[in-house]
C-alpha positions in Angstrom: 0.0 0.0 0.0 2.7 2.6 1.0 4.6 1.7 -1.7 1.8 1.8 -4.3 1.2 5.4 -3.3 4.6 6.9 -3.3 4.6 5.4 -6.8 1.4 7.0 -7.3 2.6 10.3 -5.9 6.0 10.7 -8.1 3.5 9.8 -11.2 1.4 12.3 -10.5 4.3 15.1 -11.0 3.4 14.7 -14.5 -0.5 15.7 -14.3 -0.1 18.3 -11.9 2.2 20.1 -14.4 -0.7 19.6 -17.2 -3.6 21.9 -14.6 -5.0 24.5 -15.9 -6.5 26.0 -13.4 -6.7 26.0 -9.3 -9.4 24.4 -9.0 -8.3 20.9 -10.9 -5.3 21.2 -9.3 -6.9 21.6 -6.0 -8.5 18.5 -7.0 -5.3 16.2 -7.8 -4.1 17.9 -4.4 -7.1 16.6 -2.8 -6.9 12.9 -4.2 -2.9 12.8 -3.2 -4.1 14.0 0.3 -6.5 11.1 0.8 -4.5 8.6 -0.4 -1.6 9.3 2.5 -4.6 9.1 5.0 -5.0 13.0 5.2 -8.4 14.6 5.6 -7.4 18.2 4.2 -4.6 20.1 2.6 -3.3 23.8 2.0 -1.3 25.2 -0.8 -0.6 28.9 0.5 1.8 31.5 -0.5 3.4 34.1 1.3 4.6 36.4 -1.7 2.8 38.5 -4.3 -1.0 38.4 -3.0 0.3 37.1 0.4 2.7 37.6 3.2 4.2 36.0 5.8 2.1 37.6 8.2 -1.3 37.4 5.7 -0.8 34.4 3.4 -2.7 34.1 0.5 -4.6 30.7 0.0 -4.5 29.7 -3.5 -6.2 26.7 -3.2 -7.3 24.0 0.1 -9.8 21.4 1.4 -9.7 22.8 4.7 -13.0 23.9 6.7 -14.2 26.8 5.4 -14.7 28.0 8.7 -11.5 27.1 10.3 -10.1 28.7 7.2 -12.1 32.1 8.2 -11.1 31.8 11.6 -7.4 30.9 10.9 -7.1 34.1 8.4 -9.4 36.5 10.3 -7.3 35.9 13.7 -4.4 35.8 12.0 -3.2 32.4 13.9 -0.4 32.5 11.4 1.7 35.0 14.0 1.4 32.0 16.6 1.0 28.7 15.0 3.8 27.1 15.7 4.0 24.8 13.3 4.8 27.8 10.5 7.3 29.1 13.3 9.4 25.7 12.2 8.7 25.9 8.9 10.6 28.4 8.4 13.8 27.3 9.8 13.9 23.9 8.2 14.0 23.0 4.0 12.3 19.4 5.0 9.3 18.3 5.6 8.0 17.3 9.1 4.8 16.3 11.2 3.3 19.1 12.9 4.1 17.1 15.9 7.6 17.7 16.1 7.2 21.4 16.1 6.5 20.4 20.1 9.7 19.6 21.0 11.2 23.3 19.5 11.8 25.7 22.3 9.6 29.2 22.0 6.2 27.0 21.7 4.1 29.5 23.4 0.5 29.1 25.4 -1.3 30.4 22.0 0.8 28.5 20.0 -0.7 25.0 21.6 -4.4 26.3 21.9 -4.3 27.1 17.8 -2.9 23.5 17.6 -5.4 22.1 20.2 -8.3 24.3 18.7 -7.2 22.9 15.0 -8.0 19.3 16.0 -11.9 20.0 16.6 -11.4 20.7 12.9 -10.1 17.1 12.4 -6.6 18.1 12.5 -5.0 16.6 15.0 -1.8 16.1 13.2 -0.5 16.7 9.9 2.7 16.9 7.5 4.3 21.0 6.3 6.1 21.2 3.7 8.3 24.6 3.4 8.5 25.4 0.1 12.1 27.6 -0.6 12.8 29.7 -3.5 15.3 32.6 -4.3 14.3 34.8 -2.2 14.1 32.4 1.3 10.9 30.7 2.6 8.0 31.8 0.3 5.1 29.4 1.0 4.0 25.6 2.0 1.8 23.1 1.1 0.3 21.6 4.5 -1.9 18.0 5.1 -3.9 17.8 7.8 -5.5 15.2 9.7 -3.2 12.1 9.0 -4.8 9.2 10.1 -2.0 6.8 9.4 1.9 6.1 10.0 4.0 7.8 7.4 7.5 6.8 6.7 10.5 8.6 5.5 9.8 7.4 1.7 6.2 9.2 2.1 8.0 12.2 3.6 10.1 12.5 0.5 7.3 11.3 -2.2 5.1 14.6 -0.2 7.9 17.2 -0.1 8.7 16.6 -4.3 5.0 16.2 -5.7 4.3 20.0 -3.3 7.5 21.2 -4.8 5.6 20.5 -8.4 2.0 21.8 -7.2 3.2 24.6 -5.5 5.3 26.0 -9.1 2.1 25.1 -10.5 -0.6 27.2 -8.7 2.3 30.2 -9.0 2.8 29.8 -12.5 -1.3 29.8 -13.1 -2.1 32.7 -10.6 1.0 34.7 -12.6 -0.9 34.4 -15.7 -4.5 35.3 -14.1 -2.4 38.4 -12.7 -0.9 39.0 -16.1 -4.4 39.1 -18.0 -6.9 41.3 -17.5 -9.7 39.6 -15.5 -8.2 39.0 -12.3 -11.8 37.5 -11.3 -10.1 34.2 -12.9 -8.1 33.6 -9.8 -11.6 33.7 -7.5 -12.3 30.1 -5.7 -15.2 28.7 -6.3 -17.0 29.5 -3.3 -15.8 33.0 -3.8 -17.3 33.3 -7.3 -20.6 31.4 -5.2 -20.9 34.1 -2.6 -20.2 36.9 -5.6 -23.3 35.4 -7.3 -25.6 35.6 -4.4 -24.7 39.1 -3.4 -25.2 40.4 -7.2 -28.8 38.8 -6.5 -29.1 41.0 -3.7 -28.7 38.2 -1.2 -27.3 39.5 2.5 -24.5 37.9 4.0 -26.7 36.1 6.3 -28.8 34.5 3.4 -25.7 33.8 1.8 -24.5 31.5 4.7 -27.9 29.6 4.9 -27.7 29.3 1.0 -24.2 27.4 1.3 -24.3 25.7 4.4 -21.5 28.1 6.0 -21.7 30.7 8.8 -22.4 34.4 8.3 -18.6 35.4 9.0 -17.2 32.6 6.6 -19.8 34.4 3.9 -18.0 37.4 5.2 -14.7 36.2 4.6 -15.4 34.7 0.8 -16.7 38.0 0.2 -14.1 40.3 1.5 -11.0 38.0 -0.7 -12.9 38.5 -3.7 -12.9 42.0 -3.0 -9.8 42.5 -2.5 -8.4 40.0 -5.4 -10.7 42.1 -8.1 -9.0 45.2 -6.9 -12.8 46.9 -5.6 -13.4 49.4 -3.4 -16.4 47.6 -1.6 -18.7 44.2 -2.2 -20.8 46.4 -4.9 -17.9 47.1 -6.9 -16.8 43.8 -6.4 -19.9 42.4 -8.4 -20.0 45.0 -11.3 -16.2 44.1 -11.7 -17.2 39.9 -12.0 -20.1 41.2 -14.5 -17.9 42.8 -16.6 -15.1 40.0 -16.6 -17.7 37.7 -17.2 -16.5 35.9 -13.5 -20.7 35.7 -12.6 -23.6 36.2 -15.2 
């Protein structure tokens, strides 16, 4: 089985580099998640759009609202887990982060808090390019015992995904339209505010709360350059992002 999926993994090098967009690469993301026992993953960047302090989620399968919660309280500047990242080129589980000294009270209750999420544990990968520490792709939720082949079989297939989802958000920036680089749920929300639907019936509509409707809706903003959530939806009509 191990075996089978590092194979697996390495092949899927290949179709990662033939996505054309986030979301099917979100998806190939997904499927290698699933197949090392991981309920969820992250591909986030902390250049361009993001930062180290405000990363910007390109594409992920975790919770929508631990997502809101994680980039609304910014538990980026605690979690220690990024803290290691980015002093070490390897991947590791989030587990060992434990034993590094400067783990801090808030550091443990965004770790503690993540595992109501079903993320009790997980694998980062730092992803390193010429200009130092510039993003990760994170599983979370492992469910089963991962060896040092998996480790490796991760940290090269994340290499590929994460140059992939840079060199497709480069040419979304580089066109005009940058509504193409909207998520899905982003582009959902958009739709249901340009029907005149509050953020409140927007949350019922999708199943998510009122602040994670919030959330959707304030990225899009911001990633179509608006000035507020009208603006926002006159920009998607016009690049043809909602209809």
């Amino acid at each position: 089985m191990s075996q089978n999926r590092i194979l697996s993994a390495f092949e899927m090098t290949d179709s990662i580099t033939a996505e054309t967009d986030l979301d099917a690469l979100g998806d190939s993301l997904s499927a290698l998640a699933s197949s090392f026992g991981f309920a969820a993953f992250v591909l986030a960047s902390f250049r361009g759009n993001g930062s180290p302090t405000n990363p910007h989620i390109m594409t992920t399968t975790w919770n929508e609202e631990w997502k809101a919660r994680y980039l609304s309280k910014s538990y980026i500047l605690n979690d220690p887990v990024v803290a290691f990242g980015a002093t070490t080129r390897r991947p590791f589980l989030w587990s060992e982060c434990l034993a590094q000294p400067g783990v801090t009270a808030e550091g443990l209750r965004i770790l503690h808090e993540a595992e109501t999420f079903n993320m009790a544990d997980g694998v980062f990968v730092p992803i390193y390019g010429p200009t130092g520490f510039e993003g990760t792709v994170t599983f979370a939720g492992l469910t089963e015992t991962l060896g040092p082949h998996d480790l490796k079989a991760l940290h090269l297939t994340s290499i590929y995904a994460y140059g992939q989802a840079i060199r497709l958000t480069a040419t979304s920036d580089e066109t005009p339209g940058a509504g193409t680089n909207l998520t899905r749920r982003e582009r959902e929300c958009l739709k249901w505010s340009a029907a005149g639907q509050t953020s409140s019936d927007i949350a019922d509509k999708l199943g998510i709360s009122r602040h994670t409707a919030d959330w959707y809706l304030k990225e899009a903003t911001r990633k179509l350059g608006a000035l507020n959530r009208t603006h926002a939806v006159a920009l998607a009509y016009q690049q043809g992002v909602i209809s």
